[in-house]
C-alpha positions in Angstrom: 92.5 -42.1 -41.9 95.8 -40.5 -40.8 98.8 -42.2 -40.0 99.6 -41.5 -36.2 103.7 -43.1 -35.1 104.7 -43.0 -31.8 108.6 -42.4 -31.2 110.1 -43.7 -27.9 114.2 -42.4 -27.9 115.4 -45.0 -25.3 118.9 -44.7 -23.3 118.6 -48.2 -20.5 114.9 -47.4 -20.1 114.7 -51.8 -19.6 112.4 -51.0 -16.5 110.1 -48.9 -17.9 109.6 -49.2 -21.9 107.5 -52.1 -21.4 105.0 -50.0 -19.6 104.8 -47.0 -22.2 104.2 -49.4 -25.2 101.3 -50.8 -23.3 100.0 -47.4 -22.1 100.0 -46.2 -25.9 99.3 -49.2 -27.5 95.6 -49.2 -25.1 95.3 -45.3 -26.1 96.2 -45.2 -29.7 95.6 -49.0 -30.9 95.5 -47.6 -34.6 99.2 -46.6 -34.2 102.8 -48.0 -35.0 104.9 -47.5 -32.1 108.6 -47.3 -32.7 111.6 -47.3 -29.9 114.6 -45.9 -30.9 117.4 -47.6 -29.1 120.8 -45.5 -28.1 123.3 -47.7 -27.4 121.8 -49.0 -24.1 123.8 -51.4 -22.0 120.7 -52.8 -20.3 118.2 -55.1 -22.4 115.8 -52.3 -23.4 116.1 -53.3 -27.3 114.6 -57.6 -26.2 112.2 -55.6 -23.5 111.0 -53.7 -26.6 110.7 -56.4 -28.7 108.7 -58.9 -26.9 106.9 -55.8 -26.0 105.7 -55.9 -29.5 107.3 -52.1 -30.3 109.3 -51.7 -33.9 112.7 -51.2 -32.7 115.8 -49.3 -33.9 118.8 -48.0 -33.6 120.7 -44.2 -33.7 124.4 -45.1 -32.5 125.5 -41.4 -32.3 125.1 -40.8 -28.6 122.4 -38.4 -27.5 118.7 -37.4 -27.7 119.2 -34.8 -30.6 120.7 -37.6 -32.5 117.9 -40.0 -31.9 115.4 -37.2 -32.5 117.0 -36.5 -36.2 116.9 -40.6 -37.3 113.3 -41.1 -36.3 111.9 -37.7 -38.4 114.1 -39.0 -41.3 113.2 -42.3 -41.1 109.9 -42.5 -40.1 106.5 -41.4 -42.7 103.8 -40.6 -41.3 101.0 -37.7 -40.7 100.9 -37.1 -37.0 104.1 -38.0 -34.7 103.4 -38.4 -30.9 106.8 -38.2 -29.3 107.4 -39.5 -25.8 109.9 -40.5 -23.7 110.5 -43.8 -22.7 110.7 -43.4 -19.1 107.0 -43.8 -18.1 106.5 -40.4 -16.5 104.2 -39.0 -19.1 100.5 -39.2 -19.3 99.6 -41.6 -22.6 95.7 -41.1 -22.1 96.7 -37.6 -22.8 97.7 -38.5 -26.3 93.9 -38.6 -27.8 93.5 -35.3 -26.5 96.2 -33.7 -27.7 96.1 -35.5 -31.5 92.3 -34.6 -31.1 93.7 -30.7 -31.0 96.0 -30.9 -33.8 93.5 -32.5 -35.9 90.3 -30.1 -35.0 92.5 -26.7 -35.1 95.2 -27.9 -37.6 97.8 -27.3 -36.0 101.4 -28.2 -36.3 102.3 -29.0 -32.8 100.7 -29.6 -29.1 103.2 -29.6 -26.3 102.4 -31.6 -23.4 102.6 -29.2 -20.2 103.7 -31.2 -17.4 101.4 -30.7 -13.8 102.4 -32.6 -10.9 102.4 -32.7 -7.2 105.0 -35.4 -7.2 108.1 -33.1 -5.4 110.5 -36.8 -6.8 109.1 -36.4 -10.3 109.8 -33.0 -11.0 112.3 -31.9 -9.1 113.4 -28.4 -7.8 116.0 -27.8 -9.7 114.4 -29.1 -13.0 111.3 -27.1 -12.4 113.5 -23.5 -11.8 115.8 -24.6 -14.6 112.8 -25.3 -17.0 111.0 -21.8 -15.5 114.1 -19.9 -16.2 115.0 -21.0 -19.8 111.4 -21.3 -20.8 111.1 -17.8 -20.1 114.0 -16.8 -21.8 112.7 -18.4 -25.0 109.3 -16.5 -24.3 111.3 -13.3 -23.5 113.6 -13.7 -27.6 110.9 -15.4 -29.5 107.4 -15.2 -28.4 105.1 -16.4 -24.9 103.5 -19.2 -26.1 104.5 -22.5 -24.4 104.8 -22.6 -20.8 106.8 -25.9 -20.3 109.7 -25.8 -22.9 112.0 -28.8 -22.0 108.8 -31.3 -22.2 108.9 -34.8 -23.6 105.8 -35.3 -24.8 104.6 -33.4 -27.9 102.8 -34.6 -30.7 103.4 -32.8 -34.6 102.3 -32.9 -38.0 103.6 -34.0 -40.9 104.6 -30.5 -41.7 106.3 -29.8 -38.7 108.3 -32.9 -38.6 110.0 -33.0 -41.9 110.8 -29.5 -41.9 112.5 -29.5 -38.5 116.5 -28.8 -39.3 117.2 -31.2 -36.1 120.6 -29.8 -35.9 121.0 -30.7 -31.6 122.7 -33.4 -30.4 121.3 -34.0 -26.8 118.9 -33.0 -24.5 118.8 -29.1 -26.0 116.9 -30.8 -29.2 113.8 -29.8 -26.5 114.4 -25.9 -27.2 115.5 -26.6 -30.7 112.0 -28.3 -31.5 109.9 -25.1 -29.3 112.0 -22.1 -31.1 111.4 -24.0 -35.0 107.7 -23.3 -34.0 108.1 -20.3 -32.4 110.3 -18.9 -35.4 108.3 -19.7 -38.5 105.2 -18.6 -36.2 103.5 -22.2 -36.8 99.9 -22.7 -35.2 100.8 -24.1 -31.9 99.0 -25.5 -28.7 99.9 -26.3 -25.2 97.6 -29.1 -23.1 98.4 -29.6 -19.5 99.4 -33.3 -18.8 99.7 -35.2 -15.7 103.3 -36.0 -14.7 104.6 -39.0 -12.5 107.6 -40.3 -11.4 110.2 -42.9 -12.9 109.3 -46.6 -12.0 111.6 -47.8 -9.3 115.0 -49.2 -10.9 115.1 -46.2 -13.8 117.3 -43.4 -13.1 117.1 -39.9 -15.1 119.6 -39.3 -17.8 119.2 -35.4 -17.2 121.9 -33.4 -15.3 120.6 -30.6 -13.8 123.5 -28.2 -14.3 125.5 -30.1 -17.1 122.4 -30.3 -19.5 121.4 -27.2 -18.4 124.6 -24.8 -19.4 124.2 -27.2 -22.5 120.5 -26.0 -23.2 121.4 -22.4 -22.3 124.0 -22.3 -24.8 121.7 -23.6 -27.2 119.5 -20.7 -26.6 122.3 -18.3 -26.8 123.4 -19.6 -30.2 120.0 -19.9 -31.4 119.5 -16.0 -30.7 122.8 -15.6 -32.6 121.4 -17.5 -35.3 117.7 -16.3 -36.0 118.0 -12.8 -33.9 121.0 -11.6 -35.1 120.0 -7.5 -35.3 119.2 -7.8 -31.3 122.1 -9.9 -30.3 124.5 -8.1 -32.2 122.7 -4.6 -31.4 123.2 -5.4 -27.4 127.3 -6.5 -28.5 127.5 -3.1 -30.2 125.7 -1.5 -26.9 128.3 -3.3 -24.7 131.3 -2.0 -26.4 129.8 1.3 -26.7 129.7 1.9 -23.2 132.7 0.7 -21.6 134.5 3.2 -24.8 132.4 5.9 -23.5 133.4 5.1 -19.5 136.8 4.7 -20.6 137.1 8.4 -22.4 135.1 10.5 -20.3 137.9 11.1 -17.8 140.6 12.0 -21.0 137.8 14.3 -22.5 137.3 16.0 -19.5 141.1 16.5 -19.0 142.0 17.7 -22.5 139.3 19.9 -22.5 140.5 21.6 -19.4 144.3 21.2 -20.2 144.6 20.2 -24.1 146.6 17.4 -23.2 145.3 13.5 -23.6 147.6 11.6 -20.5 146.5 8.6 -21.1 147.2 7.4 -25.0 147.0 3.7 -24.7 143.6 4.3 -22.5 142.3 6.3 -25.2 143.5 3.8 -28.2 141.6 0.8 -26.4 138.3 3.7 -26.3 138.3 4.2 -30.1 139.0 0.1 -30.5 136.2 -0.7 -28.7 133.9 1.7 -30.1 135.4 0.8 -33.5 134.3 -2.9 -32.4 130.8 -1.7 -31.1 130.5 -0.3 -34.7 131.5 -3.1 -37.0 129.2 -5.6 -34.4 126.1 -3.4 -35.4 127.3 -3.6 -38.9 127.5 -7.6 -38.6 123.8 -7.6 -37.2 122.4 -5.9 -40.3 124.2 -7.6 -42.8 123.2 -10.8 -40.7 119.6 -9.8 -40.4 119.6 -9.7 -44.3 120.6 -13.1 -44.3 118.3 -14.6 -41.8 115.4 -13.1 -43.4 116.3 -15.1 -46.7 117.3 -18.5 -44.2 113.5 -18.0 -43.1 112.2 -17.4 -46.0 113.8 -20.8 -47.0 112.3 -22.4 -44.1 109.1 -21.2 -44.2 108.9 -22.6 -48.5 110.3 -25.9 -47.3 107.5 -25.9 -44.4 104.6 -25.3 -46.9 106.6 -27.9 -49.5 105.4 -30.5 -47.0 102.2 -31.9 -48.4 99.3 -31.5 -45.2 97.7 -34.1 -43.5 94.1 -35.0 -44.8 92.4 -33.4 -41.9 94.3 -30.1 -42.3 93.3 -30.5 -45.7 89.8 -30.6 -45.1 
């Protein structure tokens, strides 16, 4: 019989942990269920406790951070991970291990559906809409709700996961690791809620989001570097060629160039556009051999019994 943990990363979630544990506790009564305290002020490590959770601690501040201690720390061969704010669905959970188990699969995301304007709000769902598609657009359409909280993962998946975020971006860090090494992947929808009166989100809309966009950015630098540097190289390109269509035009009507220091930042940016193309093969070389690396460490990682079978 597999091993199934649930991980809870907890930032003052006093008011509402209680009620997770018991939600997965009912659904999953097989499982270990471990909270992952991060330096809350509020009692949300004794509220654990006496909730009858296995609780821990990550002092570095921030979601990533709590993400990366509980997939080094914790063995076992099928994660559910949740937040601990009570807005996720835990009867879902069956379902979704059910998936990973039947299809062997490395990851099920849990799609959030609500009609709840509080729970998910406007600015969260664009936000979520825009970078999800952005993902889709770089790396592949195949989840439909990115920033979710609730995914559950193999073995496989979890202890080949790099984990190199800090906060809340660890959400597109943990979609594009899938998305990259083309890992067998599923999406369920889940029902959504809001927080339990008294917990307040940790999210900032537009902080958190210029974080997670940035993320995405570097992650495209990182494991799409032909394209990102291609479209750098593109760039430079065509402001040299804006900038020294007016002196071609002149010296080939008077043999005179008027404008030298116009037509010395032309040939620099083209020289630029030039050695960025040059960085993005050379760079592509590499990332091919980083994935490669990946990939080996991925199938290193010994599957579960049921992916076996």
């Amino acid at each position: 019989m597999n091993r199934i943990a649930v991980l809870i990363p907890c930032y003052n979630e006093e008011t509402a942990i209680t009620t997770v544990i018991h939600d997965f506790r009912r659904v999953l009564p097989d499982a270990k269920i471990y909270v992952y305290d991060n330096n809350s002020r509020d009692r949300t490590i004794e509220t654990a406790k006496a909730a009858g959770a296995i609780v821990r601690r990550e002092p570095l501040q921030g979601k990533g951070n709590v993400v990366r201690r509980m997939f080094a720390d914790i063995e076992a061969d099928i994660y559910v991970l949740v937040d601990g704010d009570a807005t996720y669905h835990a009867e879902s959970a069956p379902q979704m291990i059910a998936a990973l188990r039947q299809d062997a699969l490395d990851m099920v995301n849990g799609a959030r559906v609500t009609d709840i304007q509080k729970a998910y709000r406007p600015g969260h769902r664009f936000g979520n809409w825009l970078l999800t598609s952005m993902v889709a657009w770089i790396f592949g359409s195949r989840i439909s709700d990115m920033l979710s909280g609730y995914r559950v993962m193999s073995r496989r998946y979890v202890k080949s996961f790099p984990a190199l975020s800090a906060g809340f971006e660890t959400e597109t860090e943990l979609t594009v690791h899938a998305l990259e090494l083309r890992m067998p992947i599923a999406e369920i929808a889940t029902p959504y809620k809001d927080r339990p009166e008294g917990s307040i989100s940790k999210l900032s809309t537009f902080k958190d989001g210029f974080r997670i966009l940035w993320t995405i950015i570097v992650l495209v630098k990182e494991e799409r570097p032909m394209q990102f540097f291609s479209l750098l190289a593109l760039g430079f390109a065509a402001a040299a060629t804006l900038l020294m269509i007016p002196i071609v035009v002149h010296f080939m009507e008077t043999g005179l160039v008027p404008r030298l220091p116009t037509a010395v930042l032309a040939m620099g940016l083209m020289i630029l556009g030039f050695l960025s193309l040059t960085c993005g093969l050379i760079l592509d070389t590499v990332t091919r051999g980083r994935r490669e690396m990946k990939r080996m460490r991925y199938l290193n990682v010994p599957a579960t019994q049921d992916e076996q079978t």
